[in-house]
C-alpha positions as CSV (number, residue, x, y, z in Angstrom):
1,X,0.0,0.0,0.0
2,X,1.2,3.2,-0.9
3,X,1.3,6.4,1.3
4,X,2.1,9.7,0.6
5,X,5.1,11.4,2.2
6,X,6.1,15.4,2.9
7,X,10.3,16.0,2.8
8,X,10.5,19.3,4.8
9,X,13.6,21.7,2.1
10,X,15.0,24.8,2.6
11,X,13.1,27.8,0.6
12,X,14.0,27.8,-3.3
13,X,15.5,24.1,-3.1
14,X,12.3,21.6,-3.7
15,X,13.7,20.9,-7.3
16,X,17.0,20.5,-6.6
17,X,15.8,17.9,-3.6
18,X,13.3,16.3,-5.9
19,X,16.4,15.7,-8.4
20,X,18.8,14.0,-6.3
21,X,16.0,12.1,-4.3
22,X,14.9,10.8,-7.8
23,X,19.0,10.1,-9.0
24,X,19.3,8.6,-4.6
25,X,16.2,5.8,-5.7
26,X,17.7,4.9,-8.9
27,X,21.3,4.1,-7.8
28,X,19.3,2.5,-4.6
29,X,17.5,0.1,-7.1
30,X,14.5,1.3,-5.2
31,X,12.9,2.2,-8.4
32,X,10.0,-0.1,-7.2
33,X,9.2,1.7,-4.1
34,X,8.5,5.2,-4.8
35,X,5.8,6.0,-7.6
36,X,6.0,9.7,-8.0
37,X,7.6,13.0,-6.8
38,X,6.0,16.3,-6.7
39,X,6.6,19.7,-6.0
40,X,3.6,21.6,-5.8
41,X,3.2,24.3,-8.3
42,X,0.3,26.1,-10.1
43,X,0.7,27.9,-13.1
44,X,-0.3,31.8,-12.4
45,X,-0.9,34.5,-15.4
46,X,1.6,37.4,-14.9
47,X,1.7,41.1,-16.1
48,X,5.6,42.2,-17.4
49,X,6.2,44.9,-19.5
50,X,2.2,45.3,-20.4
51,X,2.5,41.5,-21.6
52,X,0.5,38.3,-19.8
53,X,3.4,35.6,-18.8
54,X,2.5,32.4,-17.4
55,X,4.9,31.8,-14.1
56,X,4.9,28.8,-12.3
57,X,4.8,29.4,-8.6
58,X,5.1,27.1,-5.3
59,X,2.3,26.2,-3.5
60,X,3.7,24.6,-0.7
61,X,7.1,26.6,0.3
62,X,9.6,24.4,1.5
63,X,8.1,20.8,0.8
64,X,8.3,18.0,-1.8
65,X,5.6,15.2,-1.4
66,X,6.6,11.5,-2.4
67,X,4.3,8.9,-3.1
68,X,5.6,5.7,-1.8
């Protein structure tokens, strides 16, 4: 049965922690184990220079959830 896990990062770091977690359960062989990784983002419409950007932004500071 799977359950879904937080990992507590420090601020500006969630992808950084999501890669090496990813690159820890490959060379682990724990492939198996873990089904997905996520870092919480939602994709926001911006104003810059009188144009509409689309930036992705954190929804949960801090955190990357694993479902294991």
């Amino acid at each position: 049965m799977y359950r879904w896990y937080v990992v507590n990062t420090y601020s500006g770091h969630e992808n950084k922690v999501k890669q090496n977690l990813e690159h820890r359960v490959v060379s682990l062989n724990q492939k198996r184990a873990v089904r997905q990784y996520v870092v919480p983002t939602v994709t926001v419409s911006e104003v810059k220079d009188n144009m509409n950007v689309a930036v992705e932004k954190r929804t949960m500071l801090d955190y990357v959830k694993l479902y294991m």
